[in-house]
DRENKOL-367908 format. One record per residue (C-alpha): x, y, z; residue in three letters. Coordinates in Angstrom, 2 decimals. Each point is the difference from the previous one (the first is absolute). Layout:
// DRENKOL-367908
+---------+---------+---------+------+
!       X !       Y !       Z ! type !
+---------+---------+---------+------+
!       X !       Y !       Z !  ALA !
...
+---------+---------+---------+------+
***
This chain:
// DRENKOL-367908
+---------+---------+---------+------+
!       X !       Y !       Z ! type !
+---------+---------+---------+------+
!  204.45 !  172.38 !   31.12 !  UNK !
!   -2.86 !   -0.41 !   -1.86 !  UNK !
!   -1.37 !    3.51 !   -2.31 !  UNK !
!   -3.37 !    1.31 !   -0.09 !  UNK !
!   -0.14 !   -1.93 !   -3.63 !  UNK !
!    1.15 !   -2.99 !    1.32 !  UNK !
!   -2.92 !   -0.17 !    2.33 !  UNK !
!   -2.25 !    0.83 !   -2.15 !  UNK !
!    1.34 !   -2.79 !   -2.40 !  UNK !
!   -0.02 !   -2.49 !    3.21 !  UNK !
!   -3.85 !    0.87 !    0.72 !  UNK !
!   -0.64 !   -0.58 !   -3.99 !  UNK !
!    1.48 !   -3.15 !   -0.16 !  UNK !
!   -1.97 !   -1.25 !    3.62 !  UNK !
!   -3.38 !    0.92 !   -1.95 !  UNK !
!    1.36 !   -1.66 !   -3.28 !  UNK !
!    0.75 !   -3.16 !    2.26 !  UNK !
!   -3.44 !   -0.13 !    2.07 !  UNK !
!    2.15 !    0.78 !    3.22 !  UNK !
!   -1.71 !    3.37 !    1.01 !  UNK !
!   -3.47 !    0.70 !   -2.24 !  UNK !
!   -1.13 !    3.48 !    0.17 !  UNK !
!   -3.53 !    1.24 !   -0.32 !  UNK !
!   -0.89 !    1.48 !   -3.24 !  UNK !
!   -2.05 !    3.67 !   -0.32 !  UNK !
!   -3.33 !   -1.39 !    0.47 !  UNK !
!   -2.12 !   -1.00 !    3.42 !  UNK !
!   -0.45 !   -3.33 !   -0.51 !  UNK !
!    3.92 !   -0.78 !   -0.10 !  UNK !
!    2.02 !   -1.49 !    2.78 !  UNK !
!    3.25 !   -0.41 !    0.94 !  UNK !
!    1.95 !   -2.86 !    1.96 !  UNK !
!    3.11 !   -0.26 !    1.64 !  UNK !
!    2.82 !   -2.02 !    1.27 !  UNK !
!   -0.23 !   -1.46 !    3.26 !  UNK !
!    1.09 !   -3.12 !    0.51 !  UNK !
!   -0.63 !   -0.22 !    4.14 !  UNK !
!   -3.24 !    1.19 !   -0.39 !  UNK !
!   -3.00 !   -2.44 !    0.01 !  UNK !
!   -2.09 !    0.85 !   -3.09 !  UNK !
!    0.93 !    2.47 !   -2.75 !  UNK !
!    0.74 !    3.84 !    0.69 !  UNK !
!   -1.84 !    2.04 !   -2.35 !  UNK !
!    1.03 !    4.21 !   -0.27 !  UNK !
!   -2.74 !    2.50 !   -0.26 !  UNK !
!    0.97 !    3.26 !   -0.50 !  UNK !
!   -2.61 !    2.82 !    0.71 !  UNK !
!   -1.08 !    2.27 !   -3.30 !  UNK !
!   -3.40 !    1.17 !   -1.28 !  UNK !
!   -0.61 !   -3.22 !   -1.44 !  UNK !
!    0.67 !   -1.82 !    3.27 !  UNK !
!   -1.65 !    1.94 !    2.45 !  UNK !
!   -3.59 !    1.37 !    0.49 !  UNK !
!   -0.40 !    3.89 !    1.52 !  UNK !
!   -3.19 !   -0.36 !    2.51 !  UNK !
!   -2.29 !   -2.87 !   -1.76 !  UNK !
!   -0.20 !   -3.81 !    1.41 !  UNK !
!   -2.10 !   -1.40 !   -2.49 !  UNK !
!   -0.42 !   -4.59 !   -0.68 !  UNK !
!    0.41 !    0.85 !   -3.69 !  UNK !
!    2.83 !    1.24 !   -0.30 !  UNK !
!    2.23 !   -1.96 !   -1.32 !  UNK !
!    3.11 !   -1.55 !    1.53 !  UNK !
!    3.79 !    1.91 !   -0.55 !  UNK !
!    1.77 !   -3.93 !    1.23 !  UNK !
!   -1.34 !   -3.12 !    0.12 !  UNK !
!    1.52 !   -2.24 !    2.82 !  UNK !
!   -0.13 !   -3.06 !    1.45 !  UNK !
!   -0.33 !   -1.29 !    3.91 !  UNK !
!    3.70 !    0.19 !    1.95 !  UNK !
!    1.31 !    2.85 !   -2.14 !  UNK !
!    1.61 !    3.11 !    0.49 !  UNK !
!   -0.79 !    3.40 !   -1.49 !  UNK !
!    2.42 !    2.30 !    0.13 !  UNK !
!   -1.85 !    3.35 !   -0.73 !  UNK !
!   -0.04 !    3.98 !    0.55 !  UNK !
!   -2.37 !    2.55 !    0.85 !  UNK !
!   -0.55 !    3.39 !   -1.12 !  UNK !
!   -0.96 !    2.91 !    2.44 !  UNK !
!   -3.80 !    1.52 !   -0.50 !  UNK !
!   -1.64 !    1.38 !   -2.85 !  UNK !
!    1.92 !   -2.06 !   -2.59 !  UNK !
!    3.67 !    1.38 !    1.49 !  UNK !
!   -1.49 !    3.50 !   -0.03 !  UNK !
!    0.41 !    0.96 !    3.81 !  UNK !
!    3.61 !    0.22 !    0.11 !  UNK !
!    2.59 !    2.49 !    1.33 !  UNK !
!   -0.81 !    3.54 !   -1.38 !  UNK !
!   -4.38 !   -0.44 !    0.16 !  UNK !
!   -1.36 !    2.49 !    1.30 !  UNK !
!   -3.19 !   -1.11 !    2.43 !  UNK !
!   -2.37 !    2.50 !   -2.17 !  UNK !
!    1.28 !   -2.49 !   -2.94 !  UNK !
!   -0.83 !   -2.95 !    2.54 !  UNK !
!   -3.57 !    0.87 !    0.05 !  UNK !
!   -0.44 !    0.41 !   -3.27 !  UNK !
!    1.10 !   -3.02 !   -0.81 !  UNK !
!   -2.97 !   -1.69 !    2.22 !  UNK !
!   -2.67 !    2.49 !   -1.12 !  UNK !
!    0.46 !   -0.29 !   -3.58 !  UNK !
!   -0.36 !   -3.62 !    0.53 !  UNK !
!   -2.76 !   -0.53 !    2.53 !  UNK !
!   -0.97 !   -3.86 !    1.23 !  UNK !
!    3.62 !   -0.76 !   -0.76 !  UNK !
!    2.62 !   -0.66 !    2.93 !  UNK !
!    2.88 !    1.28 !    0.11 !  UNK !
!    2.16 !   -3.21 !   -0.29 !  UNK !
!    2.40 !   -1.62 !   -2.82 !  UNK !
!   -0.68 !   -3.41 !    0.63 !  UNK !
!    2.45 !   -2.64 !   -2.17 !  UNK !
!   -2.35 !   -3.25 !   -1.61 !  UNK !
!   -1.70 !   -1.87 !   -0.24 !  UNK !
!    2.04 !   -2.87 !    0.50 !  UNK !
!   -2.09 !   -3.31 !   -0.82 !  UNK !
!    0.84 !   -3.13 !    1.74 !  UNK !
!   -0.29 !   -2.82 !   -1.44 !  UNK !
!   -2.20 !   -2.79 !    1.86 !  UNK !
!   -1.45 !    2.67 !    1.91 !  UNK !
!   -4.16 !   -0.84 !    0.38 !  UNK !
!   -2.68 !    1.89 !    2.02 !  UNK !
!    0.57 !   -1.39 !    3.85 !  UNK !
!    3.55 !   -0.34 !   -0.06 !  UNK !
!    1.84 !    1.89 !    2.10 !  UNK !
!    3.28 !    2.06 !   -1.61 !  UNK !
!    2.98 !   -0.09 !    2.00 !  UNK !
!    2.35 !    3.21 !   -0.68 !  UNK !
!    2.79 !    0.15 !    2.17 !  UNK !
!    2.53 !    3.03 !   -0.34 !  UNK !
!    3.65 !   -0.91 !   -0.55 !  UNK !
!    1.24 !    3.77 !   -0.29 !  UNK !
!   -0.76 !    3.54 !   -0.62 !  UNK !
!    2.58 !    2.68 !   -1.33 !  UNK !
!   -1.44 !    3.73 !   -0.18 !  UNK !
!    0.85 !    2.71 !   -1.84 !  UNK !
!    2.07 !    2.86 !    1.71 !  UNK !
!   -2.60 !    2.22 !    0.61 !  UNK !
!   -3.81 !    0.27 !    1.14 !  UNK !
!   -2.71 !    2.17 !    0.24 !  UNK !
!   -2.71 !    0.69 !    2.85 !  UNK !
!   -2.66 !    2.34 !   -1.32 !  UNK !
!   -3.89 !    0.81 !    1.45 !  UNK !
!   -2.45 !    1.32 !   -2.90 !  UNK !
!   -1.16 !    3.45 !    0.88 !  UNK !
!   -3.53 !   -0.34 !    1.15 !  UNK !
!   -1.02 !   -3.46 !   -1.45 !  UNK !
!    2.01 !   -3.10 !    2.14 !  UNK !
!    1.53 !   -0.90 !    3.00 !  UNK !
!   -1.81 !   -0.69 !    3.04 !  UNK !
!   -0.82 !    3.94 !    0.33 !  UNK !
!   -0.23 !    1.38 !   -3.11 !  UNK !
!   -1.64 !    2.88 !    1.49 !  UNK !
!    1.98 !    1.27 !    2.55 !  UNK !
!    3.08 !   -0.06 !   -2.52 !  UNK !
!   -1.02 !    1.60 !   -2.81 !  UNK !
!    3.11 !    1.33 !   -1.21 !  UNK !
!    1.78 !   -3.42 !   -1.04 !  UNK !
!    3.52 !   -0.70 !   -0.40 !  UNK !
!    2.66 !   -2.07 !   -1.05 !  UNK !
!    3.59 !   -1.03 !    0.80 !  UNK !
!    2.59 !   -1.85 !   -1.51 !  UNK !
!    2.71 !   -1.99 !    1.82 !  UNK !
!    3.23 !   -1.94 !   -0.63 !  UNK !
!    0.10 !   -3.66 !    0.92 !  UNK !
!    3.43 !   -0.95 !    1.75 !  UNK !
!    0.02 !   -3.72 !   -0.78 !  UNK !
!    3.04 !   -0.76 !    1.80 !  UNK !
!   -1.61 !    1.19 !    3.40 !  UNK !
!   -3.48 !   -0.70 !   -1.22 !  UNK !
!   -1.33 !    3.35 !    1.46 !  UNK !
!   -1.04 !    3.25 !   -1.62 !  UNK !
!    0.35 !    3.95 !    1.71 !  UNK !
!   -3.42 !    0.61 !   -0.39 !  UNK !
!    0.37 !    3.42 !    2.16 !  UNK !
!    3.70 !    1.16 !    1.12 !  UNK !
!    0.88 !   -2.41 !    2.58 !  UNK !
!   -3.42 !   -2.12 !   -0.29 !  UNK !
!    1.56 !   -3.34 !   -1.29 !  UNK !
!   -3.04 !   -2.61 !   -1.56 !  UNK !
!    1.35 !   -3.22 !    0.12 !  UNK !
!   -0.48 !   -1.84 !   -3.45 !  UNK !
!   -2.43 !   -2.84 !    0.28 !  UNK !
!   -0.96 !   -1.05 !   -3.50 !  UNK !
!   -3.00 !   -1.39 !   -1.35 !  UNK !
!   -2.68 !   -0.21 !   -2.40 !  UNK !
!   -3.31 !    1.85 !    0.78 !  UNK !
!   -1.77 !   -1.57 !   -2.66 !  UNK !
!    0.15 !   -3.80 !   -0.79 !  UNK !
!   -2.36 !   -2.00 !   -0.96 !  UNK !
!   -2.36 !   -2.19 !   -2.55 !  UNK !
!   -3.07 !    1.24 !   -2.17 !  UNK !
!   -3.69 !   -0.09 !    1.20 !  UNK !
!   -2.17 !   -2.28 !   -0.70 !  UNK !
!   -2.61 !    2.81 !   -1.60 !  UNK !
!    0.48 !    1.20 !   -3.43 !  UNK !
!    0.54 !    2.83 !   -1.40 !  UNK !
!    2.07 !    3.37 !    1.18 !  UNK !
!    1.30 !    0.60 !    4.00 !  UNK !
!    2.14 !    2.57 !    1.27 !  UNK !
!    3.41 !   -1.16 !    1.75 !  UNK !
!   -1.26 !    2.24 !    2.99 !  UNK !
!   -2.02 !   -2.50 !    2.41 !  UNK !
!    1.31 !   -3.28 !    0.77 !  UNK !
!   -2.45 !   -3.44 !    0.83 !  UNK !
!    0.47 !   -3.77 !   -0.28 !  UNK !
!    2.28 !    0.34 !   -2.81 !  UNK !
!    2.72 !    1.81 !    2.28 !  UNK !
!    1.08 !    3.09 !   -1.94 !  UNK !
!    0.36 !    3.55 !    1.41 !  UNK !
!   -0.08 !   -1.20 !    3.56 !  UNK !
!    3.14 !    1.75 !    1.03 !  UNK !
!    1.45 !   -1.95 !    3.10 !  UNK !
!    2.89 !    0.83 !    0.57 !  UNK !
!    1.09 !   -3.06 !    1.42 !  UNK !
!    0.23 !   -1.81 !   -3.60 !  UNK !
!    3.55 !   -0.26 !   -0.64 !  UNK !
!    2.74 !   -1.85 !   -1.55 !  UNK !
!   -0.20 !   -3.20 !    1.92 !  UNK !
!   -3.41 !   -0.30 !    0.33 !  UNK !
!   -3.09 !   -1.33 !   -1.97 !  UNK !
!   -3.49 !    0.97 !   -1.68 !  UNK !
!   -2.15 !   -2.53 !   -0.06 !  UNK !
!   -3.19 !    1.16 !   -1.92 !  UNK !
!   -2.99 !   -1.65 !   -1.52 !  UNK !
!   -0.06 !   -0.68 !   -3.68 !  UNK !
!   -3.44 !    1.59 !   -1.52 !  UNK !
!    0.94 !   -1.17 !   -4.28 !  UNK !
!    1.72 !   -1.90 !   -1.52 !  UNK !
!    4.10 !    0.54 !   -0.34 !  UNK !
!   -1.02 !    2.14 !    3.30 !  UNK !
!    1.52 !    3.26 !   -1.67 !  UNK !
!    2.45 !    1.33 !    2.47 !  UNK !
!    1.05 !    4.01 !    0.16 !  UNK !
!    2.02 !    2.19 !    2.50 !  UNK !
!    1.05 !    3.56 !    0.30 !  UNK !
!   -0.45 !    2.85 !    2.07 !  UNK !
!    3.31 !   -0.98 !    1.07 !  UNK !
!    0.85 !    1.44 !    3.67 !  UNK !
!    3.72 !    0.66 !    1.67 !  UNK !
!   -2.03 !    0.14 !    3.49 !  UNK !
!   -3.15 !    1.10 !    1.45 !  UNK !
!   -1.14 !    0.38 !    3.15 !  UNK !
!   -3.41 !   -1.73 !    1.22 !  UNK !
!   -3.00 !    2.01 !   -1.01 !  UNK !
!    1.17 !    1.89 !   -2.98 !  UNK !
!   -1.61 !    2.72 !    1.44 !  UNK !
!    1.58 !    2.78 !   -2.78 !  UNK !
!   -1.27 !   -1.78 !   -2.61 !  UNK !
!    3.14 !   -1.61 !   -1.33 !  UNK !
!    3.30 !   -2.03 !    1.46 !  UNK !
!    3.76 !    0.86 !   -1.16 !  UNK !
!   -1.17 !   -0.71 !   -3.83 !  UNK !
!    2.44 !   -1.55 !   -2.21 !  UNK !
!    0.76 !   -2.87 !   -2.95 !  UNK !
!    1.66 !   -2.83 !    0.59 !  UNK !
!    3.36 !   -1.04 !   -2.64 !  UNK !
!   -1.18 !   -3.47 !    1.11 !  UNK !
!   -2.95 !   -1.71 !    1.75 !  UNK !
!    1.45 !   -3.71 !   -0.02 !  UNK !
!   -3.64 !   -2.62 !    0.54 !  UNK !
!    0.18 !   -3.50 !   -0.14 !  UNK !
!   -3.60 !   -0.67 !   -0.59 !  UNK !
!   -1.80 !   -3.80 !    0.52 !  UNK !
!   -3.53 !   -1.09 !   -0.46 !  UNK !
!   -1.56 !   -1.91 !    3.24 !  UNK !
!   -2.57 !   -2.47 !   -0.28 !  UNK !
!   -2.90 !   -1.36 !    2.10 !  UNK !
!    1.19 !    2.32 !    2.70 !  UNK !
!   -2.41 !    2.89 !   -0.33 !  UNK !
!   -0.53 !    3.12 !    1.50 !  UNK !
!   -2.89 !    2.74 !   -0.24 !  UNK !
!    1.91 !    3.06 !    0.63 !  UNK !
!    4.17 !    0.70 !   -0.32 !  UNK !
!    2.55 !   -0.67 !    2.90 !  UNK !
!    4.10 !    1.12 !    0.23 !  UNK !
!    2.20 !   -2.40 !    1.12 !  UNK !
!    3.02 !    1.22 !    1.67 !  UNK !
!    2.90 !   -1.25 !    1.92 !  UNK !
!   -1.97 !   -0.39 !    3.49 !  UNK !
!   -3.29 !    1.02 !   -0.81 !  UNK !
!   -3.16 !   -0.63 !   -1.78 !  UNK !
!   -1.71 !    3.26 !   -1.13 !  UNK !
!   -4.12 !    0.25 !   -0.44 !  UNK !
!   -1.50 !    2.78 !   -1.50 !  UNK !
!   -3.74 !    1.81 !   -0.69 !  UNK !
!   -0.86 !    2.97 !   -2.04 !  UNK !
!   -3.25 !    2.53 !   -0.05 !  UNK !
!   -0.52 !    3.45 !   -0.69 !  UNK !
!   -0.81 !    0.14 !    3.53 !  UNK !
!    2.78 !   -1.12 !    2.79 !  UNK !
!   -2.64 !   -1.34 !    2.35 !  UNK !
!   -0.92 !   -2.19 !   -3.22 !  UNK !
!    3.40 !   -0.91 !   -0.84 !  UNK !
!    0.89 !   -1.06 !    4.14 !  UNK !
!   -3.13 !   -2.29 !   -0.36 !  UNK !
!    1.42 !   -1.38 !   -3.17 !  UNK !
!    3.42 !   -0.81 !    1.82 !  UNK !
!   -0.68 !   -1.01 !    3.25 !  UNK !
!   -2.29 !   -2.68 !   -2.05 !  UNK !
!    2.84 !   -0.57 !   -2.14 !  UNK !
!    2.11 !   -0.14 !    2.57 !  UNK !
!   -2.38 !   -2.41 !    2.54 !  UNK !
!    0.30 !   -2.43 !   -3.25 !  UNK !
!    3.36 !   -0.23 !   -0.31 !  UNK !
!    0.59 !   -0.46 !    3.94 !  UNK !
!   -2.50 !   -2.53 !   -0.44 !  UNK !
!    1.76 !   -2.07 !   -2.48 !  UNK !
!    3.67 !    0.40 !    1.45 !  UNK !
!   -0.95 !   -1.15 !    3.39 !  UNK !
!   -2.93 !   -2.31 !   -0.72 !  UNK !
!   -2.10 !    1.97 !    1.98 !  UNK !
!   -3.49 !    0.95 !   -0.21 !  UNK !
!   -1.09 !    3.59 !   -1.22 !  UNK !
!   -1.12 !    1.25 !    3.41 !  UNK !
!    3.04 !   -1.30 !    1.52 !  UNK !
!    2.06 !    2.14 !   -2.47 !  UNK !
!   -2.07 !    2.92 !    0.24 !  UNK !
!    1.35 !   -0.10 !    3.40 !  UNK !
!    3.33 !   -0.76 !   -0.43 !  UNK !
!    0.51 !    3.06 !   -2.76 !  UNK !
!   -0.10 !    2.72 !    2.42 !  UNK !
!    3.22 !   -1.82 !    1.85 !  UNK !
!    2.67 !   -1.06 !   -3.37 !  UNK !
!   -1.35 !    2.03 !   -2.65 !  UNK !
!    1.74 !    3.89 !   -0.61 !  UNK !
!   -3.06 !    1.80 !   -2.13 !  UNK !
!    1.23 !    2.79 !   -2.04 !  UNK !
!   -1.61 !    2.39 !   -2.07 !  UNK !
!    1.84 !    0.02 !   -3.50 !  UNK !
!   -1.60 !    2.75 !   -1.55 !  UNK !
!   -3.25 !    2.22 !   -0.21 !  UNK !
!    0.62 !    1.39 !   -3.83 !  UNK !
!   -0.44 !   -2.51 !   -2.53 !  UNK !
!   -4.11 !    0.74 !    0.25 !  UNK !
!   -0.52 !   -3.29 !    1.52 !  UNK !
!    1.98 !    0.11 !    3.87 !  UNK !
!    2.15 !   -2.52 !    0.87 !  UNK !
!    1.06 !   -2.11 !    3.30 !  UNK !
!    2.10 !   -2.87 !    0.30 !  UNK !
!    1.15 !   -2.09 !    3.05 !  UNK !
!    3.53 !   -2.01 !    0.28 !  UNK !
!   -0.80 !   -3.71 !    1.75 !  UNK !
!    3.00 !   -1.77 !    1.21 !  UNK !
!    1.16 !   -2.99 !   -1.96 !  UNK !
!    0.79 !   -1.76 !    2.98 !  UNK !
!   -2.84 !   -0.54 !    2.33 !  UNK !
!    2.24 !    0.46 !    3.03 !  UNK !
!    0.90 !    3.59 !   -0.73 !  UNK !
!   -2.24 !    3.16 !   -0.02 !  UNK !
!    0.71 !    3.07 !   -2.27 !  UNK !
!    1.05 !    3.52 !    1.55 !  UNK !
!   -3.54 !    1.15 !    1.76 !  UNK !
!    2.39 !    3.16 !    1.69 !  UNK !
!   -2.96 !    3.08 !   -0.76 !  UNK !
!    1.13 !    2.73 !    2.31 !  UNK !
!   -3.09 !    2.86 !    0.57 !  UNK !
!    2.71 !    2.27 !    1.07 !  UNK !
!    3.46 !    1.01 !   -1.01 !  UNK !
!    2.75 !   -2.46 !    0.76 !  UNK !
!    3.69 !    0.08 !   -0.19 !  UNK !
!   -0.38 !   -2.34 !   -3.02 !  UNK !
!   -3.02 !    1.97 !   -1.56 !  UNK !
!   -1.14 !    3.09 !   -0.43 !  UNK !
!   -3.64 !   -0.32 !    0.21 !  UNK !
!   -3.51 !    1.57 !   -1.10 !  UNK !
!   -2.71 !   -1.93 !    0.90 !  UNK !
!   -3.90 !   -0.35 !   -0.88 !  UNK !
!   -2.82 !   -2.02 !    1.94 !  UNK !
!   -3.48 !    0.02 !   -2.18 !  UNK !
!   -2.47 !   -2.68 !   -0.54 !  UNK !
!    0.18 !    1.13 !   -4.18 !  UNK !
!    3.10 !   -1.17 !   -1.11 !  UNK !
!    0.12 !    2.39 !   -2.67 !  UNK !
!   -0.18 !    2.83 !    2.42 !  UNK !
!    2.68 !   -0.79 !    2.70 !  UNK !
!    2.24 !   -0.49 !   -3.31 !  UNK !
!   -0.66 !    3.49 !   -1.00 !  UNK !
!    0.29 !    1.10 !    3.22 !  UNK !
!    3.41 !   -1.66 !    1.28 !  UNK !
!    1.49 !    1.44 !   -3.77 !  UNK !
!   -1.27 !    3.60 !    0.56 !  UNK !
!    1.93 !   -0.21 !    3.31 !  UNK !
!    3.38 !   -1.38 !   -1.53 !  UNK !
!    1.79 !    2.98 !   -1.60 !  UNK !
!    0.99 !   -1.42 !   -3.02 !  UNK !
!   -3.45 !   -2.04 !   -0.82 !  UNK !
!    1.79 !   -3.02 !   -0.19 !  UNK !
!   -1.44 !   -2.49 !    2.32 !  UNK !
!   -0.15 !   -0.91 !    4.03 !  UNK !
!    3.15 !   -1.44 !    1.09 !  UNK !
!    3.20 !    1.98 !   -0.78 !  UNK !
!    3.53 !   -2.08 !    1.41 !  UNK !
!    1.73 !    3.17 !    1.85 !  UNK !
!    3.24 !   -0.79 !   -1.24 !  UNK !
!    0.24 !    1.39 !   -3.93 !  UNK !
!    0.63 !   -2.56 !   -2.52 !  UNK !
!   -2.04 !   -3.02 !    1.97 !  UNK !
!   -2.82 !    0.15 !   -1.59 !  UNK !
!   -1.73 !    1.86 !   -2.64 !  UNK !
!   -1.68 !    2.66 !    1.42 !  UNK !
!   -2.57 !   -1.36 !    2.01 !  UNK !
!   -2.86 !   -2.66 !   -0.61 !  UNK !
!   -3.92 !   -0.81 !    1.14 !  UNK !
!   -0.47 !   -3.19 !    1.83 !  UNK !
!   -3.63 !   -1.74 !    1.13 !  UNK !
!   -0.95 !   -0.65 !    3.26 !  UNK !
!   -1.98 !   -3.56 !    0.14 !  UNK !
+---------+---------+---------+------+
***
């Protein structure tokens, strides 16, 4: 058995030796790790108020690691407001901490982490290995300033829930199981402009878009805008259902986000894409959803383009019949959509969109040539202001989420 001062001794004597290095108290410190299988070096970042940023991208700022292509970057996250909305905040402390700190988002974001090689029309690979949460989350709506309707719920609230890890679901209402479905809503690289930007809206450089479908397993690839690229995340998410409709998902940190992050050359792109398993995902943003379907179903009409060596008109056509268009969210100021494309051309992605309830689906439903209103509309309808599509049985699905019909 080895004693408390034994392993304290051990983990002196690893630093002494160069086996484990450990980040001294300043921001521009790093720290790497043993790991022998793994290609490249694994560095550890650990998220404090040097390492982290509460609201602000900004080019300038300078980087917390330095990295090269191929390595790994073992890292955590802190929950909003610096680690201020935790357990015990009261939503009247909530808003305050957004009004006495107006053009700032709410996010902790951990970076920037410079890569090294990393030039202006590369494209940055980020693939997630693995994401540990905390135990608990939060899901809170501002009273009277965010959300979809910040109108018509004036009052606010917020609620605080345990994360079972070992069944990766949380009791979000006795007997209403949310399945656990972790990932990060904000990733990304810095913008191209200077100066300071909210972590709010997300563009070409990725960031707040919250899909949901960016988990472990799958991969960001993103534009570089400068030079090292700068890479952040946060507004870490336990799940979230398509829309976002309340304002926020199941909010929580993350004990590790595990990246292995690799520069691409003379492949460029113009705007990011997700890589998963058995999809490609495309993506398009505006403050306006009518805007932001233009900007994907062009997005979207390139990339079917290029897979199947087709011409743009052809994919045009052929979207409507593979593609499954969701809307991710409507409260990061600028709306988001994004559409999974099948990897291989053979298959076609689930196009089910029931206008009626179904034994798989509870259903509201919303025909309007303004995108923006049958959105509104089919989320008035749905109870809980959660989305479109609800899976009947509890636990499939969290609660409910807005597709697009082509």
């Amino acid at each position: 058995m080895i004693s408390a001062g034994g392993i304290r001794s051990a983990l002196a004597m690893m630093v002494a030796g160069g086996l484990l290095s450990t980040a001294p108290q300043n921001a521009g410190a790093q720290s790497v790790a043993i790991a022998s299988k793994t290609p490249g070096k694994v560095h550890l970042l650990p998220a404090t108020l040097e390492t982290t940023q509460w609201g602000w991208f900004n080019n300038a700022q300078a980087p917390v690691l330095r990295i090269d292509s191929g390595d790994t970057v073992v890292l955590e996250t802190m929950m909003h407001s610096h680690n201020q909305v935790v357990p015990g905040k009261t939503i009247e402390e909530i808003k305050k901490l957004r009004t006495d700190h107006p053009g700032r988002g709410p996010h902790t974001v951990t970076g920037p982490i410079y890569v090294n090689g990393a030039e202006p029309g590369d494209v940055l690979k980020v693939r997630l290995n693995r994401i540990v949460p905390r135990a608990y989350a939060t899901n809170f709506n501002v009273p009277g300033m965010f959300g979809q309707f910040p109108q018509e719920y004036q009052d606010g609230q917020v609620k605080y829930v345990y994360l079972d890890l070992d069944k990766m679901v949380t009791e979000f209402l006795p007997g209403v199981y949310i399945p656990l479905k972790p990932f990060p809503g904000t990733l990304g690289v810095a913008r191209k402009e200077p100066g300071q930007y909210s972590t709010v809206p997300p563009g070409e450089f990725a960031g707040n878009m919250d899909i949901r479908d960016l988990t472990a397993g799958t991969t960001l690839h993103v534009p570089v805008h400068v030079p090292g690229a700068l890479l952040w995340t946060g507004d870490s998410h336990a799940a979230q259902g398509n829309g976002e409709v309340n304002l926020t998902a199941v909010e929580t940190a993350y004990k590790e986000f595990n990246i292995t992050v690799e520069v691409v050359k003379g492949r460029p792109l113009d705007f990011p894409r997700i890589e998963t398993p058995k999809s490609w995902i495309t993506m398009g943003f505006d403050q306006d959803l009518n805007k932001a379907w233009d900007q994907t179903k062009a997005q979207t009409t390139k990339f079917l383009a290029e897979q199947r060596n087709v011409s743009a008109d052809q994919a045009a056509k052929l979207m409507p019949t593979v593609s499954d268009c969701r809307v991710s969210q409507v409260v990061n100021v600028k709306k988001g959509i994004h559409c999974l494309n099948p990897k291989n051309v053979r298959d076609k992605e689930d196009m089910e969109r029931p206008a009626k309830e179904t034994s798989k689906y509870y259903v509201t439903h919303a025909k309007d040539a303004d995108l923006n209103k049958a959105m509104n509309d089919a989320s008035r309808e749905e109870d809980r202001a959660a989305g479109c599509l609800c899976p009947r049985q509890r636990g499939d699905g969290l609660p409910c989420g807005c597709g697009v019909r082509h």
